[in-house]
N, C-alpha and C positions, 0 to 999 in steps of 0.2 A: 605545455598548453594550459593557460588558465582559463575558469568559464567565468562570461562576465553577466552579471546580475543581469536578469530580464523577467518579464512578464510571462507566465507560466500561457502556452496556447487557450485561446480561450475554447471555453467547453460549451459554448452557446450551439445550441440544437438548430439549421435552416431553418426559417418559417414554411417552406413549402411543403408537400406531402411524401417527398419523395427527392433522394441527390443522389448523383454519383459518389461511391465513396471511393477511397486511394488507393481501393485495387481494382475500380474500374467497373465495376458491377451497379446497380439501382437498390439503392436501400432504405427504403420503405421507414417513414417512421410513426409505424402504426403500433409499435410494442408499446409495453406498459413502463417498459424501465426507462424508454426514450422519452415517453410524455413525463414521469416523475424526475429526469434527470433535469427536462428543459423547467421543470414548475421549480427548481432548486433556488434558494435565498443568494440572492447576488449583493444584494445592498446592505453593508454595516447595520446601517440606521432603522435598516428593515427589520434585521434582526434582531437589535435590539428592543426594538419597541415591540416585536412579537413576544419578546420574554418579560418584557414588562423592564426595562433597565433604562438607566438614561446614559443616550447617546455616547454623554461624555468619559463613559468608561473605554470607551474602544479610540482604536488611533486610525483615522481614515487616510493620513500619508502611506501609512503602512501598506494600507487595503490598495493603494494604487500598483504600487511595485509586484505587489503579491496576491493576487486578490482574492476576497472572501468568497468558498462556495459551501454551503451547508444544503443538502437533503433535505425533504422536507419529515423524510419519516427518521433520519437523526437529530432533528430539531425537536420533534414528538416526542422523543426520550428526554430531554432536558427539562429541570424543574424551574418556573417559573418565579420570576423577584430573583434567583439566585446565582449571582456573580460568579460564588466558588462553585459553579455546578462544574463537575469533570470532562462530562462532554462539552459542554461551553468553552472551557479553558484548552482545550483541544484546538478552535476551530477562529477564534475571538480574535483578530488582530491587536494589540497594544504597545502601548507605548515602548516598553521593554527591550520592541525588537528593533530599534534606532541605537541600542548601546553594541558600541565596539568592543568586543571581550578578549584579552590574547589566546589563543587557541584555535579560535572557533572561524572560520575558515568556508571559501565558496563550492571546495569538492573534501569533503572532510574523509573518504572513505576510497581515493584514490583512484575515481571513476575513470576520468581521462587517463589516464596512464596506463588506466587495463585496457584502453579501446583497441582492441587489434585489427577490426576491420567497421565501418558504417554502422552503428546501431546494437556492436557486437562487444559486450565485456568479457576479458579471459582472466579468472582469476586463480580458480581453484582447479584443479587436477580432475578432469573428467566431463565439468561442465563447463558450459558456455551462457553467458543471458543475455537475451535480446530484448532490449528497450524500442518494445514494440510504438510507441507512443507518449507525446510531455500531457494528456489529460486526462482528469480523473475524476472520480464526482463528489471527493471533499477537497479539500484543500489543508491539511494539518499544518501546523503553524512550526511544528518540529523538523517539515518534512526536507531530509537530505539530500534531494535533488532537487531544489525549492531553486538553484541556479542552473542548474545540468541545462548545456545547449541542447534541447531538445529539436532545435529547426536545423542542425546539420545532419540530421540521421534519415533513411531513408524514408518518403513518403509512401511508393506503392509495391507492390510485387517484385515488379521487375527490376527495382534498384535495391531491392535485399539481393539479387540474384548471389555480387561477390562473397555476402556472406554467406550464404546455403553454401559456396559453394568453399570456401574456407571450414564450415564445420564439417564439409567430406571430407576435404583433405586430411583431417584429425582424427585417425581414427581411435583415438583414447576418447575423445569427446563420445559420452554415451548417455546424457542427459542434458536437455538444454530448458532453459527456467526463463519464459515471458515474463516480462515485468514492463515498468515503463518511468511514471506516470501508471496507470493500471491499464493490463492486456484487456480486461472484460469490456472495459470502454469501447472497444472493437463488435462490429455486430457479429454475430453468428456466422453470417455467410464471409467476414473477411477472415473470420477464427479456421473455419474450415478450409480455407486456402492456403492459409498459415499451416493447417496441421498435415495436408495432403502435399506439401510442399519438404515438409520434415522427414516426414514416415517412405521416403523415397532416399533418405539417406541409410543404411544398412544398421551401422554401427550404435546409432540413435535409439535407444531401447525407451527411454523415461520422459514424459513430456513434466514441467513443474510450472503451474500457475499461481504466481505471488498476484493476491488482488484484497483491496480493502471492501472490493463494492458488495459480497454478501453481508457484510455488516452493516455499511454506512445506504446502500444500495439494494437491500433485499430483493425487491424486484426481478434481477436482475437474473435470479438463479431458477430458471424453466428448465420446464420437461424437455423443451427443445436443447439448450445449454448441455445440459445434461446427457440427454441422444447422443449430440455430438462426444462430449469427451469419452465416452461409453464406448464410442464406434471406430476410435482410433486405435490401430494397432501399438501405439503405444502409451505404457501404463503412465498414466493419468497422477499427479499427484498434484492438490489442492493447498496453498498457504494462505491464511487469511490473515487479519492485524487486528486484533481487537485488545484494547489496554485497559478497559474497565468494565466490571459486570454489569453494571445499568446498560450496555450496547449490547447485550448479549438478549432479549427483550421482545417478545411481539413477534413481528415479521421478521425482524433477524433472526428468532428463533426458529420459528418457521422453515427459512433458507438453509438452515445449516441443517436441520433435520432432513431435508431434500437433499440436498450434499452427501452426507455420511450414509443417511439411508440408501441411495443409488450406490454404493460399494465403493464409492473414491476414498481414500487416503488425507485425511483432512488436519492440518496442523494449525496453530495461532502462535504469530508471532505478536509480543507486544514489546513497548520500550518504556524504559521506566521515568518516570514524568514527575516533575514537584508540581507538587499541588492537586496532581489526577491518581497517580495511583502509588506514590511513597510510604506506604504502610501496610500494615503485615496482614489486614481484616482485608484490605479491598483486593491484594494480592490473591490469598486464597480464595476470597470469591470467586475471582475472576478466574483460577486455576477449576475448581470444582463446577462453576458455571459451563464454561469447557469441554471439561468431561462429560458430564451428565448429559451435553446435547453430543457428547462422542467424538469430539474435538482434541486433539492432544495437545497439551503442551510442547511447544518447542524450545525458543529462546523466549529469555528475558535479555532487550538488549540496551546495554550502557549507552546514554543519548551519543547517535553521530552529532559532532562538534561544529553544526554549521552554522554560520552566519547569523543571529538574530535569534538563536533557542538557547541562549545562555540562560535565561531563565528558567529553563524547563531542566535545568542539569543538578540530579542527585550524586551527591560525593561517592565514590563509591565502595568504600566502606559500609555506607549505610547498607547499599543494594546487599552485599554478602550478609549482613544482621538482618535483611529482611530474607534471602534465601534462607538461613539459615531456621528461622521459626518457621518459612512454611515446611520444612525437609524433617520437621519436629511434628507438623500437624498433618499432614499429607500423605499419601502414598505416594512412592519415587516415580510413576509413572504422573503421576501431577505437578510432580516439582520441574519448571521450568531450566535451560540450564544458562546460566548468567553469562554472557558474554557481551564483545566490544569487537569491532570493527576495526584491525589496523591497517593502514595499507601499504600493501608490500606482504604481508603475511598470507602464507600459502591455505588459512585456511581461517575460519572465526575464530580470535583467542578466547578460552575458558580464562574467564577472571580467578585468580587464584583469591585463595584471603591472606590478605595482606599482613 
C-alpha cells in the first residue's frame, strides 16, 4: 500500500459556538487554545508581510498541496526582516520542496506496513500508537506524515472499537503512545473518552502523548489538561518537539513549567534540520534550555526522508561531530541520543560514528 499525496485535514475551527465533535458529545468552543488555534496564520502572503519579507520568498504552489498553518504565539517568537530566522524556516513553504530527491519518499518511516488494525501502528515490542487524528496546529515543512492517509483511520469512538479491541488481545502490549497529526488537538472531553476507554484494558500500564502543541500551542496546556492526565490510572508520559532554543520562550515557557511541575514525565524530541539547528551553540542551547525548564532530552533524530524535506537533510557525519562536542560540553543526562528511523527495525537505530 502506497499513500498518495493529499492535503493535510484542515484545521479550521466551526464559526458556531458550539459542534458536535467525533465521539458524539457538544464541544463548546469557548477555550482559549480553540480561539488562538482558529486566529492561526493561514495565508503565505499573510505571513510574510507580518514579518516584513517580500512575498516572493515563499512558494504558494507548495502552500496549496501542503498548506501553511503558523500560531500566532510561534510567529511572536520569530525575528522580524529575517529570512534565516529558524522558526521561520520551520514553517515557510519554498521552492525547494518541488525537487524530486532519490531517497526521499511518501512513507519514509514505514508507517503503512506497521498498520495492523485502523489507526493502529505495531512497531516495537510492547507498544502500540494510535494516530488519533491528520491535524495539528503547525504545519512543519519536515513533517513525515505530511502524506499519511489520514481519512482511512477511524473518526469516532465506536469505530476505534477493533482496535481497543486488538490491543487486549496483546497482552505484551503495555504502553500505547497517541500521536497523530497531534492527540492535544482533541478536546479534553474526547481525550477523556480516549483514556477511560484504554485504562479498561488490564495489561495497559503507560499512557505516552507525542504533541508539538505545548510549544507551538502553549495555550493548550490547563489546569484542566492536566486534571485529566493526573486522574488516569495510568502513568502519564509527556513527548514534546522542540528543535530550537528561541521556541523554548514566554508562554512556551510557561506550559512546560505547568507540565513538569504537575509531576509528568516530560521528554523533547527534536530532528536535526540545515539551517535551523546544524551547529553545536544552538544544539546545547537547546539541550540546557530543556533542562533548566526540567525537560529531558531524548532523541536527536536524523531527518525522516520524505518527499519535499531534502533540503532540511544534514549528512550525518556531521550530526555525530555535533553530538560529539555537545557530550564534551554537557552533562550525559543532556546529551540527546542520535538516532534514525529504519523501517522494519524492531526498534530506533543508535547512529553509530561512522
Amino acid at each position: 500500500m502506497v499513500a498518495t499525496p493529499q492535503m493535510l485535514p484542515n484545521t479550521d475551527l466551526p464559526q458556531n459556538t458550539e459542534a458536535k465533535d467525533q465521539f458524539g458529545s457538544v464541544d463548546p468552543l469557548s477555550s482559549q487554545w480553540q480561539r488562538d488555534l482558529k486566529n492561526s496564520i493561514r495565508d503565505i502572503g499573510e505571513l510574510c508581510r507580518r514579518l516584513q519579507l517580500p512575498t516572493k520568498l515563499a512558494e504558494f504552489e507548495v502552500g496549496k498541496k501542503f498548506p501553511c498553518l503558523v500560531p500566532e504565539s510561534f510567529l511572536q517568537r520569530m525575528t522580524t526582516g529575517d529570512i534565516n530566522d529558524p522558526l521561520l524556516q520551520q514553517v515557510l513553504p519554498v521552492a525547494e520542496e518541488h525537487k524530486q530527491q532519490d531517497g526521499f519518499v511518501s512513507d519514509p518511516v514505514g508507517d503503512l506496513n506497521a498498520r495492523k488494525s485502523n489507526g493502529m501502528l505495531k512497531k516495537y515490542h510492547g507498544r502500540a500508537l494510535l494516530v488519533l487524528n491528520g491535524t495539528c496546529a503547525i504545519h512543519c515543512r519536515y513533517c513525515f506524515r505530511r502524506e499519511y492517509p489520514y481519512a482511512e483511520d477511524p473518526k469516532n469512538l465506536m469505530d476505534w472499537e477493533p482496535t481497543f479491541q486488538a490491543i487486549q488481545s496483546d497482552p505484551t502490549i503495555t504502553e500505547v503512545i497517541l500521536s497523530g497529526g497531534d492527540p492535544l488537538m482533541m478536546s479534553d472531553d474526547r481525550l477523556r473518552k480516549f483514556f477511560n476507554r484504554i485504562e479498561q484494558i488490564p495489561h495497559v500500564q503507560r499512557i505516552r502523548i507525542h504533541s508539538r502543541l505545548p510549544v507551538v500551542l502553549p495555550s493548550r496546556v490547563t489546569k484542566e489538561l492536566l486534571t485529566l492526565l493526573k486522574s488516569t490510572r495510568l502513568q502519564p508520559i509527556f513527548v514534546i518537539h522542540a528543535n530550537h532554543p528561541a521556541e523554548l520562550v514566554e508562554d512556551c515557557e510557561d506550559a512546560l513549567h505547568l507540565l513538569v511541575k504537575s509531576g509528568i514525565p516530560t521528554l523533547n524530541q527534536a530532528v536535526l534540520l540545515k539551517g535551523v539547528n546544524d551547529d553545536a551553540e544552538t544544539l546545547i542551547e537547546l539541550s540546557e534550555g530543556c533542562v533548566n525548564l526540567g525537560v529531558m532530552p531524548y532523541y536527536l533524530h536524523q531527518l525522516d526522508r520524505v518527499s519535499g524535506a531534502g533540503h532540511f537533510e544534514v549528512p550525518e557525519e556531521k550530526g555525530h561531530d555535533l553530538i560529539r562536542v555537545m557530550r564534551e560540553r554537557l552533562p550525559g543526562y543532556a546529551v540527546p541520543t542520535f538516532v534514525q528511523e529504519i523501517p522494519g527495525e524492531s526498534s530506533k537505530t543508535v547512529l553509530p560514528r561512522l
